[in-house]
N, C-alpha and C positions, 0 to 999 in steps of 0.2 A: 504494500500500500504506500501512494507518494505521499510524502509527509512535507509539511510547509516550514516555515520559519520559526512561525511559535510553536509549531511541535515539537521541534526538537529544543531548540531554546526553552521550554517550560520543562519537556524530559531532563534534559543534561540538569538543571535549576536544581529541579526534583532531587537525583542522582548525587549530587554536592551540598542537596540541603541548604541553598541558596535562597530562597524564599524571604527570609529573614536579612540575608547578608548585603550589606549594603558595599562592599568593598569591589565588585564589579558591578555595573550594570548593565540593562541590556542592551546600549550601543557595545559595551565592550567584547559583550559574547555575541552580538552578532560577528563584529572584528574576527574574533575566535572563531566563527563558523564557517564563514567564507576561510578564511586562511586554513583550515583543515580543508575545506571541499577542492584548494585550489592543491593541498596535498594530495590528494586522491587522486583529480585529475591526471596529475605530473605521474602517478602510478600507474593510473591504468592504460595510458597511452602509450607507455613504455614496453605494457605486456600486450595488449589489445586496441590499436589505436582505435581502429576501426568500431570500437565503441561508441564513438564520439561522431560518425560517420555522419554529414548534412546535406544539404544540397540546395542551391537556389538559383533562379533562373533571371537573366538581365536583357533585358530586349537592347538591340542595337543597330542603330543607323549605318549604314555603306559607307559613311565617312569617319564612324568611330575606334580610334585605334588605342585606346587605353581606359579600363576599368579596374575600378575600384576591387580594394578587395573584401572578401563579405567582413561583414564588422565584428563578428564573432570567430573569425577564424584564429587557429591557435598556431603560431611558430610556422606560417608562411604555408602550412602545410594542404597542398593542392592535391587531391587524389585520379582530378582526371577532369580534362572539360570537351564540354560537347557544342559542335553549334547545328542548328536546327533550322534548315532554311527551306522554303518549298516541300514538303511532307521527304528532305532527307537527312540525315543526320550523319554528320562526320566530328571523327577526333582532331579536337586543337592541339597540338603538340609542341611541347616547348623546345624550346631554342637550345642545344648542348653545347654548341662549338663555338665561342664568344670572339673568335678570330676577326681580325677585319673583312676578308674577303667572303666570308659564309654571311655576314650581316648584309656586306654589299649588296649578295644575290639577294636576301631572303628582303629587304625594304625596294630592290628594284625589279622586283620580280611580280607584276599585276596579270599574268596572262591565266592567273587562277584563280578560283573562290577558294581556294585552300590557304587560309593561315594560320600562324605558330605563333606565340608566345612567350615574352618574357619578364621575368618579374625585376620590378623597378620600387626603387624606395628616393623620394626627393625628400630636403625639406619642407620644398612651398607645398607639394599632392601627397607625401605619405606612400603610401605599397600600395603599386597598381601593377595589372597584368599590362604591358605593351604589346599591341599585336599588329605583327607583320602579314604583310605588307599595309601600309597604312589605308587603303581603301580594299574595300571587297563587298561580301553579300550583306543585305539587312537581314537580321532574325532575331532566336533567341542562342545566347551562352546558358548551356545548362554546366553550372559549377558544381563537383563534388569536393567536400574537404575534411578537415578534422575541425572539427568547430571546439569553444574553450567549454566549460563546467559554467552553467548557469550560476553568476551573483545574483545569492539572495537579498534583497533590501527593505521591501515590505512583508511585513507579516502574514499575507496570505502568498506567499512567492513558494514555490513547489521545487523542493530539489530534486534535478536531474538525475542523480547518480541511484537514486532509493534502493538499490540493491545491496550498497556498500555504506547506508547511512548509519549504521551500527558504526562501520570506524569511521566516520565523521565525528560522533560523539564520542567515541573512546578516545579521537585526538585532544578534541576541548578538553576532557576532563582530566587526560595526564598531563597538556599543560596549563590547566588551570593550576593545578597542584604543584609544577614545578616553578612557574612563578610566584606559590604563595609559598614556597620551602617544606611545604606541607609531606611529612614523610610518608603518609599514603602513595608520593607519585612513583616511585620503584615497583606497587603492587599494579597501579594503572596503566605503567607504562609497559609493563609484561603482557597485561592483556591487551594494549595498542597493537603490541608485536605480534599476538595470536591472530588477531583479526586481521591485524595485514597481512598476515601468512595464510587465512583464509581467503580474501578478497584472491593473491595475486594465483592460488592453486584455481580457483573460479574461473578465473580469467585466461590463463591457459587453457580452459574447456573450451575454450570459444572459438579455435581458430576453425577454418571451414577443415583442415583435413581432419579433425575431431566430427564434423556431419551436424557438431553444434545448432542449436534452432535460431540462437541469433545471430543470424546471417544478415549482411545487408540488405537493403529492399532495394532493388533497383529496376522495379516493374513499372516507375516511371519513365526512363531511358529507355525499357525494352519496349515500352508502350508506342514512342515514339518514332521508332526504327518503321 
């Protein structure tokens, strides 16, 4: 079951017998919540990115040769993009060879609807895909990627991970304890370590040569072909 912000934040309260305690409050264990989920993240992407697996679609003009990249994207990480023009759909494939003369071809090279991509960070635009050749067809970019771990901020906000929200709260609550010197955190932080040890065995179940059921869905894409 997804559990929200005040759920866990009232749970862990509960758990620490916080109710009474005036020495955090609840900005501070929000602090605390996020900064454990963005732990988790960093975990399970390492074992299973493809957890985190999104996807969103940008329509684009014949003269558009740079987008943005999606706003929740985590560490640049692109899984594959598709463009969609006339009921056909081809792969945009990125750029490997950053040589002068393979750029020369690939920006003067119009005698195709076929082009590639490269990732660009300015300071005045931020991380955007550049796509070569600078003109081509109108459609849409269908973008796959690794998206980040939902911040939570309001109290009806649902975390994303709920499968692994157990060590969410068992992070709070070992460093709760280690920033209050409280010698319970040795006994907290053992079962932090069990629950990660369970989380990352989970997680391993998941690759497709495991037959795993959480597989990506990409019956959008295949919809589209």
């Amino acid at each position: 079951m997804s559990e929200t912000l005040k759920t866990i934040r009232d749970d862990i309260k509960d758990e620490l017998d916080l109710n009474e305690d005036t020495w955090r409050d609840d900005s501070d264990i929000n602090l605390m919540i996020n900064k454990a989920i963005r732990k988790a993240h960093r975990k399970i992407v390492t074992i299973y990115e493809s957890y985190f697996l999104a996807n969103t679609t940008v329509t684009i003009a014949a003269s558009d040769n740079t987008v943005s990249y999606p706003s929740d994207i985590y560490a640049n990480k692109i899984k594959g993009i598709y463009f969609s023009f006339d009921s056909t759909v081809t792969e945009v494939k990125p750029i490997r060879d950053f040589s002068t003369v393979v750029m020369s071809n690939v920006v003067s090279d119009d005698s195709t609807g076929t082009r590639k991509y490269l990732s660009v960070d300015s300071l005045a635009n931020g991380r955007q895909l550049r796509l070569y050749p600078d003109n081509g067809d109108a459609g849409d970019l269908l973008i796959w990627y690794i998206r980040e771990a939902r911040t939570l901020s309001e109290d009806t906000d649902i975390c994303d991970i709920d499968e692994f929200v157990d060590y969410v709260k068992q992070v709070v609550k070992s460093s709760y304890y280690r920033l209050d010197s409280d010698p319970r955190y040795k006994v907290e932080k053992s079962e932090e370590l069990e629950l990660e040890k369970s989380m990352i065995d989970s997680l391993k179940n998941m690759y497709v040569d495991n037959n795993d059921e959480m597989l990506p869905d990409y019956s959008h894409y295949q919809d589209s072909v």
